[in-house]
N, C-alpha and C positions, 0 to 999 in steps of 0.2 A: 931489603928483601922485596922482590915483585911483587905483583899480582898472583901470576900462577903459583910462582912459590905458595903464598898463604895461602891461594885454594886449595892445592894440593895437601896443604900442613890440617888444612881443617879437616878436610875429607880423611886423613889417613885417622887423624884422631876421632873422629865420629865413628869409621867404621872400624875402628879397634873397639870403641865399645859395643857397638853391634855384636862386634863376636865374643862379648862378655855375657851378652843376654840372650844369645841363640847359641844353640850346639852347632861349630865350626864346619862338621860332617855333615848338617842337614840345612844350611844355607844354601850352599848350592844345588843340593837335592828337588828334581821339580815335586811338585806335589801331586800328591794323589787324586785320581777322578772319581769319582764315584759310581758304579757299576760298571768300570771300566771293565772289559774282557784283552787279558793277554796273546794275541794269537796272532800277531802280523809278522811275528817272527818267523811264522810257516810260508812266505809268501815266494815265491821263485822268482831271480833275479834273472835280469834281460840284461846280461853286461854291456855298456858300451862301449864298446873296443875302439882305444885309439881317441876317446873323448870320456868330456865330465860334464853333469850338470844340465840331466835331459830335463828343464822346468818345467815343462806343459807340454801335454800331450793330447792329441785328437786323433777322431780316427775319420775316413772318407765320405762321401755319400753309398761307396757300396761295402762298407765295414773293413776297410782294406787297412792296413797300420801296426801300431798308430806312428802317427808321424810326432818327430819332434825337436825342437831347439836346442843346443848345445854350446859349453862357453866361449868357443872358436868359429862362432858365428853361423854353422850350418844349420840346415835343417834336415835331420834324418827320417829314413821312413824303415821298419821294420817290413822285412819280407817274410818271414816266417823262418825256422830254426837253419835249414839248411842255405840260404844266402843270407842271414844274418841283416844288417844295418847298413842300407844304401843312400848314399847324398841323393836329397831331392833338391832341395832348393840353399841358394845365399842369399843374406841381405845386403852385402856391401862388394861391388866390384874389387875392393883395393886386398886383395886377401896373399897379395908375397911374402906377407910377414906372418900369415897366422897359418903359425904351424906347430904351435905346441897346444896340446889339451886346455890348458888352464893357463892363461896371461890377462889380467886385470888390466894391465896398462894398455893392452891394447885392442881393448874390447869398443872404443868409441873408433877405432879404424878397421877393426873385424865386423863392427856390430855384436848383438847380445840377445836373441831373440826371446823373448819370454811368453806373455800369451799367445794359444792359436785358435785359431777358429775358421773352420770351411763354412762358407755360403755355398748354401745346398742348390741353390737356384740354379746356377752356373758353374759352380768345384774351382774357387777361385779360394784360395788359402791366406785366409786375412794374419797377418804377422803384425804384434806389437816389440817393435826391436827398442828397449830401453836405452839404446840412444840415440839410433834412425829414426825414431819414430814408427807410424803407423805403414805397413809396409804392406803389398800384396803381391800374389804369383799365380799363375795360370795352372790348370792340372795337369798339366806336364812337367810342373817345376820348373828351375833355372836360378835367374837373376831376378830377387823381388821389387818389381817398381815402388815409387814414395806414391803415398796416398796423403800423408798429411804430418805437419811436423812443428805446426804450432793454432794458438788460440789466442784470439784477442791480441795477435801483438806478440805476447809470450812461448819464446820457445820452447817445445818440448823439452822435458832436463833429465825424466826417467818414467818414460813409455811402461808400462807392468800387463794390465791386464786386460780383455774383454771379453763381452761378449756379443753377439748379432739377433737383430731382431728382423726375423724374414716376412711379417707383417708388413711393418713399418722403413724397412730397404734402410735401417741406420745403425751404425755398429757404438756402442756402447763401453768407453775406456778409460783407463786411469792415467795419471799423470804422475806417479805418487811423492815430486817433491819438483820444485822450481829454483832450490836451492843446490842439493847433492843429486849426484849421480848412484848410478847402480852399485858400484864398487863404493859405495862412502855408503850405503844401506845401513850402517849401526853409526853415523852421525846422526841420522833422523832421526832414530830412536831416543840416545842418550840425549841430543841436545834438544829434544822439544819438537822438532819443528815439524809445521803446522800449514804447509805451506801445500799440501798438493789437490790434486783436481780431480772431478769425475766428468765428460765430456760425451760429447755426440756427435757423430760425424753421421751426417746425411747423404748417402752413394747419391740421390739423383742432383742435388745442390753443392755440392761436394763443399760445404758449411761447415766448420766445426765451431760447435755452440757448449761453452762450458755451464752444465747443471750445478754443480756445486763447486765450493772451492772451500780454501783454510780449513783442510780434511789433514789427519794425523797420520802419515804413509797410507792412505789410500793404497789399495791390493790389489785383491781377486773381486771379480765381477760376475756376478748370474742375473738370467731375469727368470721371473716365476712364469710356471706352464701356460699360465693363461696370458701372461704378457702384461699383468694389471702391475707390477710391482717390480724394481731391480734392486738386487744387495750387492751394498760394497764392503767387503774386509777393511775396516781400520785396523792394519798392523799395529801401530803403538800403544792404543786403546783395550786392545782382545774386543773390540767389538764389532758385528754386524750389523751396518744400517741398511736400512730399506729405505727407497725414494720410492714414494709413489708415481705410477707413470699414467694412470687412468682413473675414474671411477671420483666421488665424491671427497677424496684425498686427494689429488694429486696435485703433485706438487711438494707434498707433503713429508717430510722424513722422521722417522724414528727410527728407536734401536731395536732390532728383530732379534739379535742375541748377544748374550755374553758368552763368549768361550776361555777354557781355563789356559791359555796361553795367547803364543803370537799367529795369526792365520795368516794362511797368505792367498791361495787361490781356492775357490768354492764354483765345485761345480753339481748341474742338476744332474738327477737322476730320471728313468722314465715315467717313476711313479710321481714328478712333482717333489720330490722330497732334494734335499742340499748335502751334498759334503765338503766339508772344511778341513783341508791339510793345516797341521800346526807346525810351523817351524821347529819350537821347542816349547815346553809348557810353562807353566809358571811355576819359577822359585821365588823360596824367601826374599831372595837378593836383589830381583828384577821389580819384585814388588816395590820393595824398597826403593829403588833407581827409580820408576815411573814416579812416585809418591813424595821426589825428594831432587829437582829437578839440579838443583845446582849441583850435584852428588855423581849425578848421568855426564856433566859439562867439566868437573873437575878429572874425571875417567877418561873425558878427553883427551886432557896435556896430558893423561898418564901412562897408558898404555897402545901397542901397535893393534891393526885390525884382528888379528887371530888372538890376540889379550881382551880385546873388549868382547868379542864373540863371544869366547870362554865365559866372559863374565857373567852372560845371561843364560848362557846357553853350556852351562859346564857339563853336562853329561847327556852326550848324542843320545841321541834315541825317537819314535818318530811318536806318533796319536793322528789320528782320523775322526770325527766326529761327524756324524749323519743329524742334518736337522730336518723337522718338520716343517712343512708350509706354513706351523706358524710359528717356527722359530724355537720351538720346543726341543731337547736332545732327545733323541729315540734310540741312538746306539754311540759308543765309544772305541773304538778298536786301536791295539797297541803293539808296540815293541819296546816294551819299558825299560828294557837293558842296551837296547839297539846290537840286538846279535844279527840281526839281518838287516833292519830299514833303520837311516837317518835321517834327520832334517828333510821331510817330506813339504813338497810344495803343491801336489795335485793328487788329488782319488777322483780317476774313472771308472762310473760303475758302467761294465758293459756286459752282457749277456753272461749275468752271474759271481761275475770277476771284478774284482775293484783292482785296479791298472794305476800303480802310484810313482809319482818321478818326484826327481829329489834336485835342485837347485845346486847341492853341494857335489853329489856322490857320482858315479859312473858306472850308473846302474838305474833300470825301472823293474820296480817291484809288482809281482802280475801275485792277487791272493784271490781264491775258491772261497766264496759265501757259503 
Protein backbone atom coordinates (compact mmCIF):
# COMPACT_ATOMS: atom_id res chain seq x y z
CA UNK A 1 0.00 0.00 0.00
CA UNK A 2 1.57 3.62 -0.76
CA UNK A 3 1.90 6.52 0.80
CA UNK A 4 -1.07 8.38 -0.34
CA UNK A 5 -3.17 5.32 0.01
CA UNK A 6 -2.54 5.42 4.09
CA UNK A 7 -2.84 9.05 4.05
CA UNK A 8 -5.89 8.95 2.54
CA UNK A 9 -6.98 5.75 4.82
CA UNK A 10 -5.99 7.87 7.97
CA UNK A 11 -7.67 11.05 7.02
CA UNK A 12 -10.96 9.16 6.13
CA UNK A 13 -10.90 7.40 9.42
CA UNK A 14 -10.08 10.60 11.60
CA UNK A 15 -12.83 12.36 9.84
CA UNK A 16 -15.37 9.54 10.27
CA UNK A 17 -14.89 10.31 13.84
CA UNK A 18 -15.17 13.86 13.52
CA UNK A 19 -18.45 13.41 12.39
CA UNK A 20 -19.24 11.14 15.41
CA UNK A 21 -18.59 14.18 17.79
CA UNK A 22 -20.09 17.05 15.58
CA UNK A 23 -23.64 17.22 14.09
CA UNK A 24 -23.02 16.12 10.33
CA UNK A 25 -25.56 19.23 9.38
CA UNK A 26 -23.52 21.93 11.19
CA UNK A 27 -19.88 20.91 10.16
CA UNK A 28 -20.05 22.60 7.21
CA UNK A 29 -22.36 25.38 8.52
CA UNK A 30 -20.15 28.81 8.79
CA UNK A 31 -20.47 30.20 12.04
CA UNK A 32 -22.16 32.80 13.37
CA UNK A 33 -20.87 36.50 13.84
CA UNK A 34 -21.80 38.30 16.50
CA UNK A 35 -24.01 41.39 15.84
CA UNK A 36 -23.92 40.51 12.51
CA UNK A 37 -26.99 42.38 10.56
CA UNK A 38 -28.71 40.43 7.60
CA UNK A 39 -29.20 42.77 4.83
CA UNK A 40 -26.75 42.49 1.86
CA UNK A 41 -29.24 40.36 0.33
CA UNK A 42 -30.93 43.92 -0.59
CA UNK A 43 -28.09 44.79 -2.58
CA UNK A 44 -28.77 45.43 -6.73
CA UNK A 45 -26.74 43.55 -8.98
CA UNK A 46 -24.74 45.00 -11.92
CA UNK A 47 -24.76 41.74 -14.19
CA UNK A 48 -21.80 41.25 -16.15
CA UNK A 49 -22.91 40.25 -19.26
CA UNK A 50 -20.79 37.92 -21.32
CA UNK A 51 -18.20 37.67 -18.21
CA UNK A 52 -17.43 36.25 -14.53
CA UNK A 53 -15.54 37.29 -11.80
CA UNK A 54 -15.37 41.25 -11.62
CA UNK A 55 -12.48 40.98 -8.41
CA UNK A 56 -11.68 44.52 -7.83
CA UNK A 57 -13.10 47.47 -8.45
CA UNK A 58 -12.20 51.30 -8.54
CA UNK A 59 -13.55 54.11 -9.71
CA UNK A 60 -11.58 57.28 -11.69
CA UNK A 61 -10.22 60.71 -10.53
CA UNK A 62 -13.53 62.28 -11.62
CA UNK A 63 -15.98 59.34 -9.89
CA UNK A 64 -16.58 57.80 -13.35
CA UNK A 65 -16.88 53.55 -12.98
CA UNK A 66 -16.13 51.73 -11.47
CA UNK A 67 -13.93 49.92 -13.57
CA UNK A 68 -12.96 46.39 -13.28
CA UNK A 69 -11.06 42.95 -13.97
CA UNK A 70 -12.61 39.92 -15.20
CA UNK A 71 -11.67 36.07 -15.70
CA UNK A 72 -10.86 36.53 -19.49
CA UNK A 73 -8.39 38.99 -18.96
CA UNK A 74 -10.28 42.36 -19.59
CA UNK A 75 -10.66 45.23 -17.83
CA UNK A 76 -14.28 46.70 -17.91
CA UNK A 77 -15.62 50.03 -17.07
CA UNK A 78 -19.30 50.64 -16.18
CA UNK A 79 -21.08 53.37 -18.07
CA UNK A 80 -24.07 53.64 -16.37
CA UNK A 81 -27.47 51.67 -17.00
CA UNK A 82 -28.10 52.57 -20.50
CA UNK A 83 -24.63 51.49 -22.28
CA UNK A 84 -23.94 48.99 -19.80
CA UNK A 85 -20.18 47.43 -19.55
CA UNK A 86 -17.51 48.61 -21.95
CA UNK A 87 -13.80 47.10 -22.54
CA UNK A 88 -11.34 49.53 -21.42
CA UNK A 89 -8.32 47.99 -21.14
CA UNK A 90 -6.21 44.32 -21.65
CA UNK A 91 -3.37 42.91 -19.99
CA UNK A 92 -1.95 40.46 -22.50
CA UNK A 93 -1.72 40.99 -26.29
CA UNK A 94 -2.27 37.17 -27.16
CA UNK A 95 -6.08 37.14 -26.57
CA UNK A 96 -7.43 34.58 -29.97
CA UNK A 97 -8.09 32.27 -27.59
CA UNK A 98 -9.93 33.85 -24.80
CA UNK A 99 -13.14 33.90 -25.63
CA UNK A 100 -15.10 32.03 -23.08
CA UNK A 101 -16.13 33.74 -19.78
CA UNK A 102 -14.45 31.44 -17.51
CA UNK A 103 -11.06 29.28 -18.67
CA UNK A 104 -8.65 28.55 -15.79
CA UNK A 105 -6.31 27.01 -18.11
CA UNK A 106 -5.93 29.86 -19.89
CA UNK A 107 -5.68 32.56 -17.80
CA UNK A 108 -1.65 32.67 -17.62
CA UNK A 109 -2.09 33.41 -21.65
CA UNK A 110 -5.29 35.68 -21.17
CA UNK A 111 -3.98 37.10 -18.07
CA UNK A 112 -6.13 37.53 -14.68
CA UNK A 113 -6.33 40.85 -13.55
CA UNK A 114 -7.05 41.27 -9.78
CA UNK A 115 -6.11 44.39 -7.83
CA UNK A 116 -6.70 47.97 -9.24
CA UNK A 117 -5.81 51.03 -8.47
CA UNK A 118 -5.63 54.65 -10.28
CA UNK A 119 -2.74 57.11 -9.50
CA UNK A 120 -4.64 60.28 -9.26
CA UNK A 121 -1.59 62.26 -10.24
CA UNK A 122 -1.63 61.33 -13.82
CA UNK A 123 -5.14 58.60 -14.23
CA UNK A 124 -2.69 55.87 -15.07
CA UNK A 125 -4.48 52.55 -13.87
CA UNK A 126 -2.02 50.35 -11.95
CA UNK A 127 -3.24 46.52 -12.78
CA UNK A 128 -1.98 43.53 -10.57
CA UNK A 129 -2.43 40.64 -13.34
CA UNK A 130 -1.86 37.32 -11.06
CA UNK A 131 0.22 36.09 -13.62
CA UNK A 132 1.57 39.21 -15.72
CA UNK A 133 2.42 40.67 -13.00
CA UNK A 134 2.45 44.39 -12.04
CA UNK A 135 0.76 45.93 -15.07
CA UNK A 136 -0.16 49.73 -16.11
CA UNK A 137 -2.51 51.59 -18.82
CA UNK A 138 -2.91 55.20 -19.66
CA UNK A 139 -6.48 56.85 -19.21
CA UNK A 140 -7.52 56.04 -22.44
CA UNK A 141 -7.10 52.39 -21.78
CA UNK A 142 -5.76 49.83 -24.33
CA UNK A 143 -3.01 47.36 -23.98
CA UNK A 144 -1.51 47.41 -20.37
CA UNK A 145 2.27 47.80 -20.41
CA UNK A 146 4.72 45.49 -17.77
CA UNK A 147 5.84 47.56 -14.89
CA UNK A 148 7.41 44.74 -12.95
CA UNK A 149 7.34 40.91 -12.81
CA UNK A 150 9.78 39.80 -10.31
CA UNK A 151 11.99 40.52 -6.98
CA UNK A 152 15.14 39.67 -6.00
CA UNK A 153 15.60 37.22 -8.65
CA UNK A 154 12.24 35.59 -7.97
CA UNK A 155 9.41 35.61 -10.38
CA UNK A 156 6.23 36.73 -9.85
CA UNK A 157 3.91 33.36 -9.37
CA UNK A 158 0.54 35.11 -8.22
CA UNK A 159 0.35 39.10 -8.53
CA UNK A 160 -3.10 39.64 -5.99
CA UNK A 161 -3.32 43.01 -4.59
CA UNK A 162 -2.45 46.78 -4.01
CA UNK A 163 -2.41 49.57 -3.17
CA UNK A 164 -0.52 53.27 -4.01
CA UNK A 165 0.98 55.71 -1.79
CA UNK A 166 0.78 59.32 -3.77
CA UNK A 167 3.04 60.69 -0.93
CA UNK A 168 5.69 58.57 -1.48
CA UNK A 169 5.26 57.85 -5.65
CA UNK A 170 5.47 53.81 -4.60
CA UNK A 171 2.80 51.22 -5.17
CA UNK A 172 2.41 48.71 -2.44
CA UNK A 173 1.68 44.65 -3.46
CA UNK A 174 1.35 41.15 -2.86
CA UNK A 175 2.77 38.24 -4.22
CA UNK A 176 0.73 35.81 -2.50
CA UNK A 177 2.51 32.43 -3.14
CA UNK A 178 5.96 31.62 -5.15
CA UNK A 179 4.86 28.28 -5.35
CA UNK A 180 1.07 28.10 -6.85
CA UNK A 181 -0.61 30.05 -9.05
CA UNK A 182 -4.00 31.73 -9.18
CA UNK A 183 -6.01 28.73 -10.33
CA UNK A 184 -4.25 26.40 -7.56
CA UNK A 185 -5.50 29.19 -4.71
CA UNK A 186 -6.96 26.23 -2.43
CA UNK A 187 -3.30 24.32 -2.61
CA UNK A 188 -2.13 27.27 -0.56
CA UNK A 189 -4.49 27.08 1.78
CA UNK A 190 -4.93 23.15 2.44
CA UNK A 191 -1.20 22.60 2.05
CA UNK A 192 0.31 25.19 4.41
CA UNK A 193 2.27 27.20 2.28
CA UNK A 194 3.86 29.83 3.52
CA UNK A 195 5.71 31.17 0.96
CA UNK A 196 4.30 34.67 -0.33
CA UNK A 197 5.44 38.28 -0.25
CA UNK A 198 4.40 41.92 0.47
CA UNK A 199 6.65 44.32 -1.83
CA UNK A 200 7.39 47.82 -3.03
CA UNK A 201 7.79 49.17 -6.22
CA UNK A 202 9.16 52.58 -6.31
CA UNK A 203 7.76 54.51 -9.95
CA UNK A 204 10.91 57.06 -9.74
CA UNK A 205 13.70 53.97 -9.29
CA UNK A 206 11.55 51.60 -10.86
CA UNK A 207 13.04 49.10 -7.73
CA UNK A 208 11.15 46.45 -6.34
CA UNK A 209 12.09 45.86 -2.72
CA UNK A 210 10.38 43.03 -0.86
CA UNK A 211 9.06 44.08 2.85
CA UNK A 212 8.17 41.04 4.05
CA UNK A 213 8.12 37.45 3.03
CA UNK A 214 7.04 33.64 4.31
CA UNK A 215 3.50 35.46 4.78
CA UNK A 216 0.37 32.83 4.56
CA UNK A 217 -1.52 33.82 1.09
CA UNK A 218 -0.86 37.22 1.50
CA UNK A 219 -4.18 39.22 -0.09
CA UNK A 220 -5.72 42.58 -0.01
CA UNK A 221 -3.61 45.62 0.68
CA UNK A 222 -4.56 49.08 2.31
CA UNK A 223 -2.55 51.89 3.76
CA UNK A 224 -4.13 53.96 6.70
CA UNK A 225 -5.24 57.62 5.98
CA UNK A 226 -2.31 59.24 7.34
CA UNK A 227 0.06 56.80 5.48
CA UNK A 228 1.80 55.81 9.01
CA UNK A 229 0.74 52.14 8.62
CA UNK A 230 -0.30 49.42 5.72
CA UNK A 231 -2.48 46.02 6.33
CA UNK A 232 -2.02 43.02 4.58
CA UNK A 233 -4.94 40.26 4.55
CA UNK A 234 -3.44 36.81 5.49
CA UNK A 235 -5.83 34.57 3.58
CA UNK A 236 -4.97 31.38 5.43
CA UNK A 237 -4.59 32.88 8.87
CA UNK A 238 -8.07 35.20 8.95
CA UNK A 239 -5.75 37.59 9.77
CA UNK A 240 -4.78 41.22 9.35
CA UNK A 241 -1.36 42.48 9.76
CA UNK A 242 -0.09 45.85 9.86
CA UNK A 243 3.59 46.84 8.88
CA UNK A 244 4.48 49.88 10.20
CA UNK A 245 5.73 52.42 7.47
CA UNK A 246 6.46 55.49 9.71
CA UNK A 247 6.64 56.82 13.21
CA UNK A 248 8.69 55.20 16.23
CA UNK A 249 7.41 51.52 14.93
CA UNK A 250 8.23 51.17 11.74
CA UNK A 251 9.37 48.63 10.46
CA UNK A 252 7.36 46.93 12.79
CA UNK A 253 4.52 44.32 12.30
CA UNK A 254 1.58 43.18 14.27
CA UNK A 255 -1.82 41.68 13.98
CA UNK A 256 -4.38 44.58 13.51
CA UNK A 257 -7.17 42.02 13.38
CA UNK A 258 -8.71 38.71 13.42
CA UNK A 259 -11.61 38.18 11.36
CA UNK A 260 -14.20 35.20 11.58
CA UNK A 261 -13.22 33.66 8.13
CA UNK A 262 -11.10 33.89 4.91
CA UNK A 263 -10.40 37.88 3.75
CA UNK A 264 -9.32 38.64 0.78
CA UNK A 265 -9.19 42.37 -0.29
CA UNK A 266 -9.55 45.36 2.27
CA UNK A 267 -10.26 48.45 1.25
CA UNK A 268 -10.29 52.16 3.07
CA UNK A 269 -13.06 54.12 3.52
CA UNK A 270 -13.09 58.19 3.54
CA UNK A 271 -13.54 58.16 7.14
CA UNK A 272 -10.05 56.19 7.67
CA UNK A 273 -11.97 53.28 8.69
CA UNK A 274 -11.36 49.39 6.57
CA UNK A 275 -13.56 47.02 4.89
CA UNK A 276 -12.81 43.47 4.60
CA UNK A 277 -14.52 41.08 2.04
CA UNK A 278 -14.66 37.57 3.29
CA UNK A 279 -14.40 34.84 0.82
CA UNK A 280 -16.47 32.47 3.14
CA UNK A 281 -16.59 32.40 6.94
CA UNK A 282 -15.39 30.13 9.18
CA UNK A 283 -16.66 26.52 9.64
CA UNK A 284 -16.16 23.74 11.97
CA UNK A 285 -14.51 21.94 9.24
CA UNK A 286 -11.91 24.60 7.94
CA UNK A 287 -11.08 25.08 11.42
CA UNK A 288 -10.37 21.77 11.73
CA UNK A 289 -8.22 21.72 8.27
CA UNK A 290 -6.01 24.85 9.36
CA UNK A 291 -5.40 23.30 12.93
CA UNK A 292 -4.62 19.78 11.37
CA UNK A 293 -2.31 20.49 8.56
CA UNK A 294 -1.70 16.93 7.24
CA UNK A 295 -5.75 16.53 7.12
CA UNK A 296 -5.67 19.99 4.50
CA UNK A 297 -2.44 17.76 2.39
CA UNK A 298 -4.38 14.41 2.55
CA UNK A 299 -7.65 16.58 0.81
CA UNK A 300 -5.06 17.00 -1.62
CA UNK A 301 -4.76 13.43 -3.39
CA UNK A 302 -8.53 13.40 -2.55
CA UNK A 303 -10.46 15.51 -4.17
CA UNK A 304 -10.84 17.98 -7.75
CA UNK A 305 -10.79 21.96 -7.30
CA UNK A 306 -14.55 22.49 -7.00
CA UNK A 307 -14.45 19.37 -4.15
CA UNK A 308 -11.83 21.05 -1.98
CA UNK A 309 -13.69 24.55 -2.54
CA UNK A 310 -16.88 22.93 -1.25
CA UNK A 311 -14.91 21.69 1.58
CA UNK A 312 -14.34 25.02 3.10
CA UNK A 313 -16.61 26.79 1.66
CA UNK A 314 -19.83 24.53 1.43
CA UNK A 315 -22.44 26.97 1.72
CA UNK A 316 -22.02 30.28 -0.56
CA UNK A 317 -23.01 33.17 0.87
CA UNK A 318 -20.98 36.46 1.24
CA UNK A 319 -20.06 38.87 4.93
CA UNK A 320 -18.33 42.35 4.77
CA UNK A 321 -16.80 43.52 8.00
CA UNK A 322 -16.03 47.37 8.54
CA UNK A 323 -12.86 47.90 10.73
CA UNK A 324 -11.67 50.72 12.84
CA UNK A 325 -8.33 52.40 12.52
CA UNK A 326 -7.62 50.37 15.26
CA UNK A 327 -8.51 47.27 14.03
CA UNK A 328 -11.60 47.17 16.19
CA UNK A 329 -15.06 45.44 14.24
CA UNK A 330 -17.70 48.36 14.16
CA UNK A 331 -20.14 46.71 11.72
CA UNK A 332 -20.68 43.25 10.16
CA UNK A 333 -22.99 43.06 7.08
CA UNK A 334 -24.36 39.79 5.42
CA UNK A 335 -26.05 37.56 3.05
CA UNK A 336 -26.03 34.54 5.14
CA UNK A 337 -28.04 32.44 2.78
CA UNK A 338 -26.36 33.91 -0.37
CA UNK A 339 -29.78 34.83 -2.06
CA UNK A 340 -28.17 37.52 -3.68
CA UNK A 341 -24.20 38.07 -2.92
CA UNK A 342 -21.51 35.21 -2.92
CA UNK A 343 -17.96 34.74 -2.26
CA UNK A 344 -17.37 38.49 -2.25
CA UNK A 345 -13.70 39.72 -2.82
CA UNK A 346 -14.08 43.74 -2.36
CA UNK A 347 -16.48 46.55 -0.55
CA UNK A 348 -16.34 49.94 -2.01
CA UNK A 349 -17.67 52.40 0.06
CA UNK A 350 -18.55 55.26 -2.24
CA UNK A 351 -20.92 58.11 -1.60
CA UNK A 352 -23.18 56.10 0.67
CA UNK A 353 -23.06 52.73 -1.34
CA UNK A 354 -20.82 49.95 -0.47
CA UNK A 355 -20.06 48.62 -4.34
CA UNK A 356 -19.07 44.74 -3.88
CA UNK A 357 -17.34 42.32 -6.64
CA UNK A 358 -17.12 38.73 -6.34
CA UNK A 359 -13.93 36.72 -7.75
CA UNK A 360 -16.48 33.82 -8.47
CA UNK A 361 -19.92 35.24 -9.68
CA UNK A 362 -20.81 37.54 -12.90
CA UNK A 363 -22.14 40.24 -11.12
CA UNK A 364 -21.19 43.52 -8.80
CA UNK A 365 -23.19 43.98 -5.95
CA UNK A 366 -24.11 47.92 -5.56
CA UNK A 367 -25.94 48.19 -1.50
CA UNK A 368 -27.60 51.64 0.14
CA UNK A 369 -26.22 52.38 3.68
Amino acid sequence: MNSTVITAAIFLALFAITFTLFNPLNLFTPLPIPGSKDHLHAAHLLHVTGAVGPESLVFDSLGDGPYTGVADGRILKWEGEERGWTQFAVTSSNRSDCVRPFAPELEHVCGRPLGLKFDKKNGDLYIADSYLGLKVVGPAGGLAAEVATEAEGQPFRFTNDMDISEDEDVIYFTDSSTVYQRRQFMLILLSGDKTGRLMKYDKSTKEVKVLLRDLAFPNGVALSKDGSFLLVAETSTHRILRLWLHGPKSGQVDTFAIVPGFPDNIRRNSEGQFWVALHAKETPFARWIASNLWAGKALLKLGNFKQLHASVAKKPHAAAIKLSDEGEILEVLEDCEGKTLKFISEVEEKDGKLWIASVLMPYIGVYSL
